[in-house]
Each structure stands twice: as C-alpha cells, then as structure tokens.
C-alpha positions as CSV (number, residue, x, y, z in Angstrom):
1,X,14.4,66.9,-97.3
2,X,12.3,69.4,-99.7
3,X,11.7,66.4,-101.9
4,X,10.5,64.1,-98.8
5,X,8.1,66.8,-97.9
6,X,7.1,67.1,-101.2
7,X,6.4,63.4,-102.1
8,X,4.5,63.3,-98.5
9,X,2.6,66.5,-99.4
10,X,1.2,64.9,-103.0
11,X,-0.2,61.4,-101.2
12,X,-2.2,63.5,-98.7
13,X,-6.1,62.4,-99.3
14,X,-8.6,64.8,-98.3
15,X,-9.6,63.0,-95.2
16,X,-6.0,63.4,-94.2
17,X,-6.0,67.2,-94.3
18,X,-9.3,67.3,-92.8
19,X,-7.7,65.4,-90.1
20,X,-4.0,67.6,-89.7
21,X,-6.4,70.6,-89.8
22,X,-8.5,68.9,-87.0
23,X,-5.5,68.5,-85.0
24,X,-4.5,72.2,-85.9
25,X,-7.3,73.5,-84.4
26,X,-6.3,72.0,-80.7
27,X,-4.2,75.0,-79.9
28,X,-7.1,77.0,-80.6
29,X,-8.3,78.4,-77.0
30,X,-5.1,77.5,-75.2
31,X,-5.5,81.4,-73.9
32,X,-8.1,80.4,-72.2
33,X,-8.6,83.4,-69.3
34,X,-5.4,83.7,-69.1
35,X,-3.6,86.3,-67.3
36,X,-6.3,84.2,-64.3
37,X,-4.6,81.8,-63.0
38,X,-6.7,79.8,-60.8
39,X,-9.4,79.0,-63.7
40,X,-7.9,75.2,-63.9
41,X,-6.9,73.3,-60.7
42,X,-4.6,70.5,-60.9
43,X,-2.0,72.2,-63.4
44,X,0.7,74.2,-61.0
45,X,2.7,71.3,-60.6
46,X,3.1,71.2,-64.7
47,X,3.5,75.3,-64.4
48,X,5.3,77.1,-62.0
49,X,5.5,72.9,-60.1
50,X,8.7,72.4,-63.0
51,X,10.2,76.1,-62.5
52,X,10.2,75.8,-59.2
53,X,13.0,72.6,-59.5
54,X,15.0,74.8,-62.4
55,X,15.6,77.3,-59.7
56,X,16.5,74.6,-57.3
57,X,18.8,73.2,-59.9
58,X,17.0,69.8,-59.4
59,X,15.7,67.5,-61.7
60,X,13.1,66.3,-59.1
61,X,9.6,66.7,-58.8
62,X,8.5,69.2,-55.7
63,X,5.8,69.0,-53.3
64,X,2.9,69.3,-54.9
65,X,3.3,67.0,-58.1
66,X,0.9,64.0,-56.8
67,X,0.5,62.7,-59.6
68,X,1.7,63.3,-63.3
69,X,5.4,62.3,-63.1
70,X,5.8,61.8,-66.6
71,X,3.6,64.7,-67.6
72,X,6.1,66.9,-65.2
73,X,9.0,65.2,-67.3
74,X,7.2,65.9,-70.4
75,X,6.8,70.0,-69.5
76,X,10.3,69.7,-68.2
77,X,11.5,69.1,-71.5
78,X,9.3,72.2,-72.8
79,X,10.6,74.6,-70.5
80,X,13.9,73.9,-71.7
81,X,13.3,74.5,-75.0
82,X,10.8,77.6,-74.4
83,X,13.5,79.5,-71.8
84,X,16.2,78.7,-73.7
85,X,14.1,80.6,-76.7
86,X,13.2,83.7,-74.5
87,X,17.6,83.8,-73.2
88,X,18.0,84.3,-77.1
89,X,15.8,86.6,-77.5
90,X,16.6,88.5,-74.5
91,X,20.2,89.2,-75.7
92,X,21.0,86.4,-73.2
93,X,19.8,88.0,-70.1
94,X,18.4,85.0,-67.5
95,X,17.4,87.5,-65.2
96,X,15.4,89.7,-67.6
97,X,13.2,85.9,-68.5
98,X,13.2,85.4,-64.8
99,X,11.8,89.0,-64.0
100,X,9.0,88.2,-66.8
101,X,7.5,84.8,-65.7
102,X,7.6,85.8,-62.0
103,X,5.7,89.0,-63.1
104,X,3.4,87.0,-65.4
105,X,2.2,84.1,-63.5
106,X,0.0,82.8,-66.2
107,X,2.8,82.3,-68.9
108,X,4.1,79.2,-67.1
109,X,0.2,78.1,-67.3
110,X,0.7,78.5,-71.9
111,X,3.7,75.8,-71.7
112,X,1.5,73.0,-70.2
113,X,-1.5,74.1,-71.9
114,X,0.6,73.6,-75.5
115,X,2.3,70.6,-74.7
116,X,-1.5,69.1,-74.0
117,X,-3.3,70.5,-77.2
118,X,-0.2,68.9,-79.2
119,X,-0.1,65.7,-77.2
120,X,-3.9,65.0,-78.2
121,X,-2.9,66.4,-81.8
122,X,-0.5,63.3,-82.1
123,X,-3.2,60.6,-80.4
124,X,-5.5,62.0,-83.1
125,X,-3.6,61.1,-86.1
126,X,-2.6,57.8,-84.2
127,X,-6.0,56.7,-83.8
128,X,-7.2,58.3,-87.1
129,X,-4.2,55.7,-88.4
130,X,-5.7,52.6,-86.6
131,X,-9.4,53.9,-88.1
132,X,-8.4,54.2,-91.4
133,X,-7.1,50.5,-91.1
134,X,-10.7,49.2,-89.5
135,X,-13.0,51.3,-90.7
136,X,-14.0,50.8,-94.1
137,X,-15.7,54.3,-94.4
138,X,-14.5,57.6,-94.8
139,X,-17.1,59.6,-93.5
140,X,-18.0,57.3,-90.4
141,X,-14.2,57.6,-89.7
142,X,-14.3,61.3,-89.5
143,X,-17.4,60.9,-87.3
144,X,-15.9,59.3,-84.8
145,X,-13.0,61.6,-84.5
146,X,-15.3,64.5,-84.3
147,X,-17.8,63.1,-81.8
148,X,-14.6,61.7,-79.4
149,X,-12.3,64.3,-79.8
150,X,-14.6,67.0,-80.6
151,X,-16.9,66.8,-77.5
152,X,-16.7,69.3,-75.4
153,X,-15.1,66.9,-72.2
154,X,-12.3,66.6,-74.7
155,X,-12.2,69.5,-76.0
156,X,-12.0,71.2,-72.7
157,X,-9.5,69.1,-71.5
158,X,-6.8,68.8,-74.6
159,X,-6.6,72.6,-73.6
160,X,-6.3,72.5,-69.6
161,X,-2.6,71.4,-68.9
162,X,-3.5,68.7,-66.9
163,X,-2.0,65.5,-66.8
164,X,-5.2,63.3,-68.7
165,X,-3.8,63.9,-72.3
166,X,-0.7,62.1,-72.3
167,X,-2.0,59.3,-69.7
168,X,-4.9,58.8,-72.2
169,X,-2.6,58.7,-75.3
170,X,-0.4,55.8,-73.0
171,X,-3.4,54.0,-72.1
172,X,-4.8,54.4,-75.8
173,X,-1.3,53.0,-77.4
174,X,-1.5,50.3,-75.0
175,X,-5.5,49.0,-75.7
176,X,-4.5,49.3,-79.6
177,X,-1.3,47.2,-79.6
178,X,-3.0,44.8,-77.0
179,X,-5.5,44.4,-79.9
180,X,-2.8,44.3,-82.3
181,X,-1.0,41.4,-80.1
182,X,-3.9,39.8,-80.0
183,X,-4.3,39.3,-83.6
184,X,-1.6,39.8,-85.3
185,X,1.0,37.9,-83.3
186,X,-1.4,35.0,-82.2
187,X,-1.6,34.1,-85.9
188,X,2.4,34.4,-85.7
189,X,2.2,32.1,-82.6
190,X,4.5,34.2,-80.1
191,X,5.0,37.1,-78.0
192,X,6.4,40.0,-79.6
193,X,7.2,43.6,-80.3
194,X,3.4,44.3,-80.1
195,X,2.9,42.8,-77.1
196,X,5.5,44.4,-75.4
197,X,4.9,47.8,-76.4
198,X,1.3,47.2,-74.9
199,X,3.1,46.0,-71.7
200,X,5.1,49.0,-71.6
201,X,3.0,51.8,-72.4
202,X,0.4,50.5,-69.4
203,X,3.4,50.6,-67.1
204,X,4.0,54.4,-68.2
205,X,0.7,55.6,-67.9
206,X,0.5,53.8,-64.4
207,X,3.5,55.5,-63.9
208,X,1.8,58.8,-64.5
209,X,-1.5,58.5,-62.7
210,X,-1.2,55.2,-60.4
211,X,-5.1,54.9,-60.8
212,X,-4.3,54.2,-64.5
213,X,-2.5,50.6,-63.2
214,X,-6.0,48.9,-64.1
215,X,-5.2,49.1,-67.9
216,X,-2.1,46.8,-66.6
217,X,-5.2,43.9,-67.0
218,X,-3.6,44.0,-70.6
219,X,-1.0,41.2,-69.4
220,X,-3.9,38.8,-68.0
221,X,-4.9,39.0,-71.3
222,X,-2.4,38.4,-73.0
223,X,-1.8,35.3,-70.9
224,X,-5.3,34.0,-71.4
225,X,-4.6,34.1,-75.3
226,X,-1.2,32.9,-75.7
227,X,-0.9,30.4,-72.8
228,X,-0.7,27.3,-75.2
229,X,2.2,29.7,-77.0
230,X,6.2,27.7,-76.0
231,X,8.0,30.3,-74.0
232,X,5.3,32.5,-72.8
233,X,5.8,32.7,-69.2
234,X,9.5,33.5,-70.2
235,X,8.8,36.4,-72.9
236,X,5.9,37.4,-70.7
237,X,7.9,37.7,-67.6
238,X,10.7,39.5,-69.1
239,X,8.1,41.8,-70.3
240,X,6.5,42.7,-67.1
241,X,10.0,42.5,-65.1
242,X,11.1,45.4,-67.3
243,X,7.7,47.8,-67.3
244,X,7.8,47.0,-63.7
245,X,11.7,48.8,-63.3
246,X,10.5,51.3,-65.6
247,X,7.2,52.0,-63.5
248,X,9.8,51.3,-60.2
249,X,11.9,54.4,-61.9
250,X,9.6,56.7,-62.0
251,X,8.0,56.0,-58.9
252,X,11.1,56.2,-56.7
253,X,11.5,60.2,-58.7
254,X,8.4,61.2,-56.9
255,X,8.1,58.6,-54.1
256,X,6.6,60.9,-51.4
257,X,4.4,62.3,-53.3
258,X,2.8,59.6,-54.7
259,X,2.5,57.0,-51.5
260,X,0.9,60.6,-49.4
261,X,-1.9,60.7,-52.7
262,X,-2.5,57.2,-52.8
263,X,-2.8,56.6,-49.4
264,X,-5.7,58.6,-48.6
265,X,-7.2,57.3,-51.4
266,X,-6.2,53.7,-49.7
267,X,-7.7,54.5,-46.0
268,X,-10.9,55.2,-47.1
269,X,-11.6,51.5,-47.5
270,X,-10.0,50.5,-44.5
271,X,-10.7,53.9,-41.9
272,X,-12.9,56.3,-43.7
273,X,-12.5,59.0,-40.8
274,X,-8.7,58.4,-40.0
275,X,-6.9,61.6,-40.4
276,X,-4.9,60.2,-43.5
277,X,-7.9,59.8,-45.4
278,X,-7.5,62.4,-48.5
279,X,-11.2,61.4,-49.6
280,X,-14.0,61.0,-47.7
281,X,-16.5,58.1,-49.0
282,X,-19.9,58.9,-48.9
283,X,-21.6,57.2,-51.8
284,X,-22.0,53.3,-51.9
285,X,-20.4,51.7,-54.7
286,X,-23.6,51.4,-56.5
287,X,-24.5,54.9,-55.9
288,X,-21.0,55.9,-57.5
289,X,-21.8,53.6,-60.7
290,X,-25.2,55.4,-61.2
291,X,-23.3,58.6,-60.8
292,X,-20.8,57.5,-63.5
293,X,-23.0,56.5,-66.0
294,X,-25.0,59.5,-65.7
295,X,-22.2,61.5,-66.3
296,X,-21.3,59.3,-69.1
297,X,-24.5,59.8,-70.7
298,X,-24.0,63.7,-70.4
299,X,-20.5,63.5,-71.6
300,X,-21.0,61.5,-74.5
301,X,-24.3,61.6,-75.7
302,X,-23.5,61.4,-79.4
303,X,-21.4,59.0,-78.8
304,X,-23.6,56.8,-77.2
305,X,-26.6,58.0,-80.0
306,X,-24.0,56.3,-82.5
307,X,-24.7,52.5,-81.1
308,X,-27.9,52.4,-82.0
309,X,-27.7,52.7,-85.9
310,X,-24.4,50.4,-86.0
311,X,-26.1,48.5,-84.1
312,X,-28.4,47.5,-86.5
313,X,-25.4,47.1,-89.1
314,X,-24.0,44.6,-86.6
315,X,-20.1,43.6,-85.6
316,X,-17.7,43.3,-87.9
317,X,-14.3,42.9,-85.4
318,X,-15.5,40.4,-82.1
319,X,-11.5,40.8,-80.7
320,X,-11.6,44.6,-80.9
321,X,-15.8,44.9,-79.4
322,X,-14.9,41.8,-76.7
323,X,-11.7,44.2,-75.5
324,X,-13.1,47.5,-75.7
325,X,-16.3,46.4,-73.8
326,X,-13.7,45.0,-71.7
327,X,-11.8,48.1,-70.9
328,X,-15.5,50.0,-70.7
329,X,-16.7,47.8,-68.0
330,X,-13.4,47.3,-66.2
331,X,-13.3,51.6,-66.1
332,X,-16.5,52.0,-65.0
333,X,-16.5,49.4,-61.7
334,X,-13.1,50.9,-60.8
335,X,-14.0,54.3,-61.0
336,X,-17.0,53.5,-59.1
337,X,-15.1,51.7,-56.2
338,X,-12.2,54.5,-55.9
339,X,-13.9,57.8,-56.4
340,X,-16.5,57.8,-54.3
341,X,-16.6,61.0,-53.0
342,X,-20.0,63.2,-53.8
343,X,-18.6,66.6,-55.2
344,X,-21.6,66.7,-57.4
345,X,-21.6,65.6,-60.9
346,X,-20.0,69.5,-62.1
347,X,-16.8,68.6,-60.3
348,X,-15.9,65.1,-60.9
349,X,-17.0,64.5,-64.6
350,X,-13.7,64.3,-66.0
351,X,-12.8,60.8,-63.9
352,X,-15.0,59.6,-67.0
353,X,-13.1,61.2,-69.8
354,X,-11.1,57.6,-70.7
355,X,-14.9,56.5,-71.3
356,X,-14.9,58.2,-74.5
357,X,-12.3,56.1,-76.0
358,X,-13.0,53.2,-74.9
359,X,-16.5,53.4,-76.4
360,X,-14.5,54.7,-79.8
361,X,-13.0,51.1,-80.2
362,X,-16.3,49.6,-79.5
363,X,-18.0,51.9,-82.1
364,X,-15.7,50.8,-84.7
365,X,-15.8,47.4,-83.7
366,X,-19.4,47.3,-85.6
367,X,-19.8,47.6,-89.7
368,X,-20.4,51.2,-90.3
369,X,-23.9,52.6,-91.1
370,X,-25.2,54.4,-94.1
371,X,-23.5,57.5,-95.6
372,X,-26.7,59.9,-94.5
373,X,-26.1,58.2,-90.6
374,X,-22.6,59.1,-90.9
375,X,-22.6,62.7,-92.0
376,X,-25.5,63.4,-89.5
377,X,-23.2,62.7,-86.9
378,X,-20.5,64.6,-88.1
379,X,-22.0,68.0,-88.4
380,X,-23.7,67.6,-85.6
381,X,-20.4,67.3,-83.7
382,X,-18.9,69.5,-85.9
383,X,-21.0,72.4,-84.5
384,X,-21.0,71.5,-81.2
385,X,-17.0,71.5,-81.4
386,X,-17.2,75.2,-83.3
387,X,-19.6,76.3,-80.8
388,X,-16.9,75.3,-77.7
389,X,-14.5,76.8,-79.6
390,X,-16.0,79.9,-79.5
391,X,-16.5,80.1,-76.0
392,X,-12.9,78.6,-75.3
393,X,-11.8,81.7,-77.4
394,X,-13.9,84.4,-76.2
395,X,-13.4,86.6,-73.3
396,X,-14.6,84.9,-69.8
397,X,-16.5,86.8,-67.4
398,X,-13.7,87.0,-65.0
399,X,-11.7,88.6,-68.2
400,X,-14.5,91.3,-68.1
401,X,-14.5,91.9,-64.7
402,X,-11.0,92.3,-64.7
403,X,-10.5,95.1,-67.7
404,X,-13.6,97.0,-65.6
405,X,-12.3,97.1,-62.7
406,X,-8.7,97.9,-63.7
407,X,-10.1,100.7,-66.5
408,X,-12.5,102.3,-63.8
409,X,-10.9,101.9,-60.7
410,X,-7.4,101.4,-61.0
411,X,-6.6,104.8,-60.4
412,X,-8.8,105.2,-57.5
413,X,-8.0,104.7,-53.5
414,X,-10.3,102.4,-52.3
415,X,-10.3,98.7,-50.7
416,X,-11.6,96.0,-52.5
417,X,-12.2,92.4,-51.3
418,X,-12.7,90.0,-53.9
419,X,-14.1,86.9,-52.8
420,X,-13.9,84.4,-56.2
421,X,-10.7,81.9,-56.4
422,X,-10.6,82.6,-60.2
423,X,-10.6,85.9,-60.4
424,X,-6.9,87.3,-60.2
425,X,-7.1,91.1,-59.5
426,X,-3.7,93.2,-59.7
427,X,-1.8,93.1,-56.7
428,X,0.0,95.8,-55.4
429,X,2.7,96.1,-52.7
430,X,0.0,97.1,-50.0
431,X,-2.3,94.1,-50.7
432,X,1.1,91.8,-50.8
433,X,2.1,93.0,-47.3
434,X,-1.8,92.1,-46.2
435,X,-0.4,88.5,-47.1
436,X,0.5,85.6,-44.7
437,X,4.2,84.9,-44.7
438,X,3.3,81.2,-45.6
439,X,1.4,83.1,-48.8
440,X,3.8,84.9,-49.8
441,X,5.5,83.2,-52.8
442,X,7.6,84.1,-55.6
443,X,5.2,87.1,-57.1
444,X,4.3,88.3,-53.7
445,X,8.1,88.9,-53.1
446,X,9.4,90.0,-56.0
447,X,6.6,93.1,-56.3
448,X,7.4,94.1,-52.9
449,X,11.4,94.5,-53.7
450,X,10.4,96.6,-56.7
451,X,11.8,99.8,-56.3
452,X,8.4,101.5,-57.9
453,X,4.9,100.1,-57.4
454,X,2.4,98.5,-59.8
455,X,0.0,100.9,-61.4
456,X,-3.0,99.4,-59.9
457,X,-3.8,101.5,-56.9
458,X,-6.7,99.7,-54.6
459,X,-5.8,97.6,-51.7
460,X,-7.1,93.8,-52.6
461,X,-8.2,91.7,-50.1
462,X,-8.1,87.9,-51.0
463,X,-8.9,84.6,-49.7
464,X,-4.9,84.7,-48.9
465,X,-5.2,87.7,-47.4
466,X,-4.2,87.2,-43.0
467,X,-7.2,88.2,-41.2
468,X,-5.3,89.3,-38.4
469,X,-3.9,92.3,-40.7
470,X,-7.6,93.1,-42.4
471,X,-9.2,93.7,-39.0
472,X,-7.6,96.6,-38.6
473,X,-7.9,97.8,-41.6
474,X,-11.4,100.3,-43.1
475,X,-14.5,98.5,-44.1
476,X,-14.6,97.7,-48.1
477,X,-15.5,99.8,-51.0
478,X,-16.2,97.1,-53.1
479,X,-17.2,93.6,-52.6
480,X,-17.1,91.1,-55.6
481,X,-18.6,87.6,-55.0
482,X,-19.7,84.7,-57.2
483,X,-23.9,84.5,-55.8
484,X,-26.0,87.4,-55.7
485,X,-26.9,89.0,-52.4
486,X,-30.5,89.3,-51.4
487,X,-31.7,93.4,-51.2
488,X,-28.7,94.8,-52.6
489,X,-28.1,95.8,-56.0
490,X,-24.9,94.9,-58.0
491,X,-23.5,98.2,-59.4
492,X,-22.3,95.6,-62.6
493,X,-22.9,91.7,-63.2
494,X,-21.3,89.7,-65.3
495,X,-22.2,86.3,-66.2
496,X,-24.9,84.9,-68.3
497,X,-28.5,83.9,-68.4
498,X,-27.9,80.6,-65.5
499,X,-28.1,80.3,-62.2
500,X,-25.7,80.9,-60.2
501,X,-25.1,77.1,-59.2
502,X,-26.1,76.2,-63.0
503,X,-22.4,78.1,-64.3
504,X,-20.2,76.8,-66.6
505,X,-16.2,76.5,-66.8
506,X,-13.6,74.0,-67.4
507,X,-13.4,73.4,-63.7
508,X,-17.2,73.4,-63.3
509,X,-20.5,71.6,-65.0
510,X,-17.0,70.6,-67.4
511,X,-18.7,69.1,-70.2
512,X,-22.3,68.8,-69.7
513,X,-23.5,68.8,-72.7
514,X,-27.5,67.7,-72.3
515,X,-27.8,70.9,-69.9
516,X,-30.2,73.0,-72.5
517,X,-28.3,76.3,-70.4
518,X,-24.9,75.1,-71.9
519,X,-26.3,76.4,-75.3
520,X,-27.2,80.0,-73.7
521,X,-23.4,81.1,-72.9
522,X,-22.4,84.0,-74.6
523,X,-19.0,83.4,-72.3
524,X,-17.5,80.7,-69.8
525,X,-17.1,81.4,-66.2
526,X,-19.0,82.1,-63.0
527,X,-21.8,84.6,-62.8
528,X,-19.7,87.9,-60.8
529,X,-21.3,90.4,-59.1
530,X,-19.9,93.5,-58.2
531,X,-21.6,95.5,-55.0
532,X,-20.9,98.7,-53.4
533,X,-19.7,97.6,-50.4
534,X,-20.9,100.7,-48.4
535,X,-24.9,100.6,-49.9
536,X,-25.0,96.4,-48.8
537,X,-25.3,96.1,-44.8
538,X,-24.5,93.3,-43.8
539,X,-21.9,91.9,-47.0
C-alpha cells in the first residue's frame, strides 16, 4: 500500500497538486455561522431530517424531505459513520451523543455541510480529468476550474448542505459520458458501457431532484445518433427499463413527499389559484427567461467574459459545443417555464447554478487562447474565490450579535424579542414554555426536562413564540430587527456599509457578483439593529 501511494505521489504534476489543493480548500468555511441554524434553508431534511428516522429506527425519509432522496441517502450513510465515531469516543455512551446533538442543533448542520464540500471535491478532479483530456492547455484548464468552481454561486453552495452538489455531479457524469458515447462508441458502432452510465446517472439525479428529469433528453440523443446502429432499440430499451426501476426505487422511498412538491409545482399551469398550488406564477414565460439570464450574467460573469477571446480562437470539438449549447439552452427554457415565481433575483439565483457547467463544456469546446488570456482569468478568479473565502470564514453579523448580547446581557432579567429568522438567541426554559406545543421540538423538550437551567437568563420571544402566551407578558427590553426604525436610535448595529434590502448571505443576493456593494463586506449577513425597546414608541 506505502509503495502504491508512493508511486502515485511521484507522477503528481504541478497542475495536479494545484488542483487536490483546490479541492482541499472546499471544506474551508463549512462553519459558516454556525451555532445559527436558520442561515441556509432547504438543509433540515439532510440535518436533523436523517436523525429524525435513526430515532424512529426507519430507514425512510420523513416529512419534510421533498426533494433530495439520494442526498438524504448519502448523509444517511455519514451519520453512521460520524455517530458511530462520537459512541467510541464517548466510552460507548448513546445517550451522552444524543444529549450533545439535541443540545447543539447546528452540529447535525456540519455533516451535510461536509458531505457537500467533499462531493464537489470529487466532481472537481472528475472534470479536471475530462479537461486535461480536451484541453490542450494547462493554464486555460486551471482557469476554467477556478472561474466555475471558484465563483462565488459555487462556492457558496459546495458549502450549504443542500441537495445541488451531488445532483450536479449526476447530471455532470451524465452530459460527459453522453459525449463520451457519442464519440467514442459511435466509432465502435454500438451502445455500450458509456452509454449506459449516461442513462443511469440522469435517472439518479432525476431521482434526486425530479426537475433534474430534463437532462433524461440524453436518451433522444443517443437515439438520434445511433439509430442506423443493429440492436439499438433493444440495448437502448434495456437501458432505460433499468434507470427507470432505479428512478421507480427511489421514488416509491419518498413517494408522498415527492408527488405533494411536484404537484404544486404542476397546478400552476393548469389552476394557478387552486389551493394545491405550492407556487404562484406571476411572471410570463418570457419575463422568467429575461430574469434567468440576468441572473446568469451576474452569476457568471467571468465565465461568460471567457467566450469572447476563445471565440476568436474558434471550435476545436463541434460534438462537445453542439451538446453543451444543447444542455445550455434546454436549462434555460425549462427553468423559465417551471420557476416562474417573482421572489426577486436575491432569492432564486441558485435555480441557475447548473448554468455554470454547462457553459464549462462549451468553453472548452473552443481552442484555448493565448497564455497572457489564460492567466488573466485565473487570478482574477483566484481573488475573487480568496476574497469569498474570507467572508465564508469570518464571523457573520448574526455571530456578533450573538457573543454581545450573550457577554452583556446574559446575566441580566430582561425580555427580549428578536425578530430575525437567522439569528438563534439562547433559549432558556422560560422562553421554551412561551412556545406553541406544535413548536416545541426535540431542543424545546429536552431543555425543559433539565433538572438545572441554561445560563442565559432573558426571556426570548421568537417568531415561534404563541402570541396568546406573550400578551400577557411585560412590554420588551430589547427589540432586535433586520431594518432600521425611523426616530429611534439603535443602542448597537451590526452589519455593513449596504442597505438594508442590498445585504448579502448565502440565502440572500447568493452570488451576485456585478453588485459593486458585494466588494464592501467586511462580513456576511443581514444588517441587525439592536433598539432599546423602552426609548422606541411604537416598536
């Protein structure tokens, strides 16, 4: 084994390391925030969604897992291995691991955020593979990688938890053994292992996000190009019969779920104001194009910047620019016919993430341009990805509001109502029994069967909070909101040098990066102002 490692170890180029310490730095910021827990949506169901059916002794996704089957699989698996690491170490106590993640909310919010950050590490070094093999230069190679995986919608989301990373590496395994199929085994003259793998992997990541069963336009494809192939409707069916009992599989694991997502997204083309409508359309088709490509254009500026000098240099590969402008346009009409709703461009930008990718391929489809072109780009992205970094790293203003308000008035007998879904304030057995039974989960219940209360002495009024029990409780202290209040003074703000509806975090404005403000942050998060309650009538 020492000698394998070894003989690897000595045929490692420099672009290789460049690349493994690339990938490296992914799990750089996976802290993010944390101990907040509400800072990215869309990630219980990976979290606290997969210890939730350990305790049930089930193997099934809950409520509340809509979409992301395999991604719940996938932290499945990681729980495993990181509880059966914390029995060891806890001398083989279960309840004493237990006891820890129920008091520390945000540690199930780590697993996910890991098993993303390594899931892109592994796409990287499979696309820097399929680079290395069509693009003839080194430093236009590393570009790429950097202005794709290095911009800041990536970077952002390789560190959230959510489900995108391992649909997009399924999706991206798919469109590169499609072009694989496509050239390789058409000059062989039959279906094979590359065109089934294609097959396959587009059944999995339809299997993880349904919305993802466009990239399942792989098997027209491969029908168009092999239909004067003997046996192709045989091979092609028995390809398709099995990703289709595969998909089937998955889909019957989290049936409910699934149909109750997709059909709301279904009756908005049929009865936009039924009841079961999830979404609400209010943007024409066109409209939601236009809104798409802005946000492409914001997303991936550099990206885009790099068509115009290969441009110039011309296409090398038709197959692999007629399929990625393919995939491009396909993505962009379908995301503009199914997500239609107008949440504003901060909220819905990452529907446009698989964009990047797609305009990857079509990138390296052309001959590369002049060294000078190509290490322009790369340090340009280079310190845009150190510069996200940073603030993935840093302290975020709900961080800093936190350690104040727990160093100044944790000691202190007062009532404060916090008004900001990301900020997570200390909650003692008072504020829990403010709670709605319906609220009250797991933490809630466990603090208030403590025998000794939590250090943190204010009573914390929430958005959970039942506003039956609050009325009859004393007016505030201290009120924190997220927008300032006109004629009163904060006692503190935190936040930076944007307005309030101009903030940035990976929920919000995620990945903007042609807003000139993005480059003021000293710190991600909103802008938090904390009043005294008592001097602000009318708060």
């Amino acid at each position: 084994m020492k000698t394998w490692v070894m003989k690897k170890m000595r045929h490692i180029t420099g672009e290789d390391a460049a690349v493994l310490a690339f990938g490296a730095s992914f799990l750089i910021g996976v802290w993010y925030a944390l101990p907040m827990v509400n800072t990215i949506t869309d990630v219980w169901a990976f979290g606290g969604g997969v210890l939730r059916a350990m305790e049930a002794h089930t193997l099934l996704p809950g409520s509340g897992v809509d979409y992301g089957t395999l991604s719940f699989y996938q932290n499945y698996l990681a729980f495993v291995l990181v509880l059966g690491f914390g029995y060891i170490l806890s001398g083989f106590d279960l309840e004493a691991v237990k006891t820890v993640l129920i008091l520390n909310p945000s540690y199930s919010l780590l697993v996910p955020r890991i098993v993303s950050a390594l899931t892109a590490a592994i796409l990287l070094l499979f696309v820097h593979r399929f680079l290395k093999a069509h693009v003839h230069s080194v430093w236009w190679r590393l570009a790429l990688l950097m202005l794709t995986f290095g911009s800041v919608l990536t970077t952002l989301l390789v560190r959230s938890g959510k489900m995108w990373m391992l649909s997009l590496f399924l999706v991206v395994v798919s469109f590169i053994y499609l072009y694989r199929a496509v050239t390789e085994e058409r000059e062989r003259g039959q279906l094979g292992w590359l065109s089934f793998t294609s097959v396959i992997t587009a059944f999995l990541a339809a299997s993880n996000f349904l919305f993802a069963g466009l990239f399942l336009v792989n098997i027209p494809i491969l029908l168009f190009v092999f239909w004067r192939t003997p046996a192709i409707w045989k091979r092609l069916a028995a390809m398709v019969a099995l990703g289709a009992a595969v998909f089937l599989g998955f889909f019957a694991l989290n049936a409910e779920n699934v149909v109750e997502q997709a059909s709301g997204f279904v009756m908005q083309f049929f009865d936009p104001d039924s009841a079961d409508a999830s979404v609400q359309a209010s943007l024409t088709v066109f409209e939601s194009f236009m809104v798409g490509a802005r946000q492409a254009v914001e997303s991936f500026p550099l990206l885009l910047a790099a068509l115009i000098p290969v441009a110039y240099a011309g296409i090398r590969d038709k197959t692999l620019f007629s399929l990625a402008a393919l995939y491009s346009v396909l993505y962009m009409i379908a995301v503009s016919v199914v997500f239609r709703t107008d949440q504003g461009l901060a909220l819905n930008i990452r529907h446009i993430f698989p964009l990047g990718f797609f305009l990857l391929f079509l990138i390296a489809a052309f001959k590369p341009p002049a060294r000078f072109v190509s290490l322009s780009f790369l340090l340009v992205g280079l310190a845009v990805y150190a510069y996200t970094l940073v603030l993935l790293s840093v302290p975020t203003t709900y961080n800093a509001a936190y350690d104040l308000l727990v160093s100044r008035y944790g000691e202190a007998d007062i009532r404060i109502d916090e008004r900001i879904f990301e900020l997570t304030l200390p909650m003692n057995k008072a504020s829990y029994a403010l709670f709605a039974t319906s609220s009250c989960g797991s933490t809630c219940q466990h603090v208030q069967a403590l025998p000794r209360d939590i250090a943190f002495r204010p009573l914390v009024v929430t958005g959970e909070t039942d506003p039956e029990r609050v009325a009859a409780l004393p007016p505030p202290d201290l009120l924190i909101v997220e927008s300032g209040i006109g004629g009163c003074a904060p006692v503190i703000r935190f936040g930076n040098n944007v307005p309030d509806d101009e903030v940035f975090d990976i929920d919000i404005n995620l990945g903007r990066m042609l807003l000139p403000s993005f480059y003021t942050l000293r710190q991600l998060g909103k802008n938090i102002y904390i009043y005294d309650a008592k001097e602000c009538p009318g708060s």
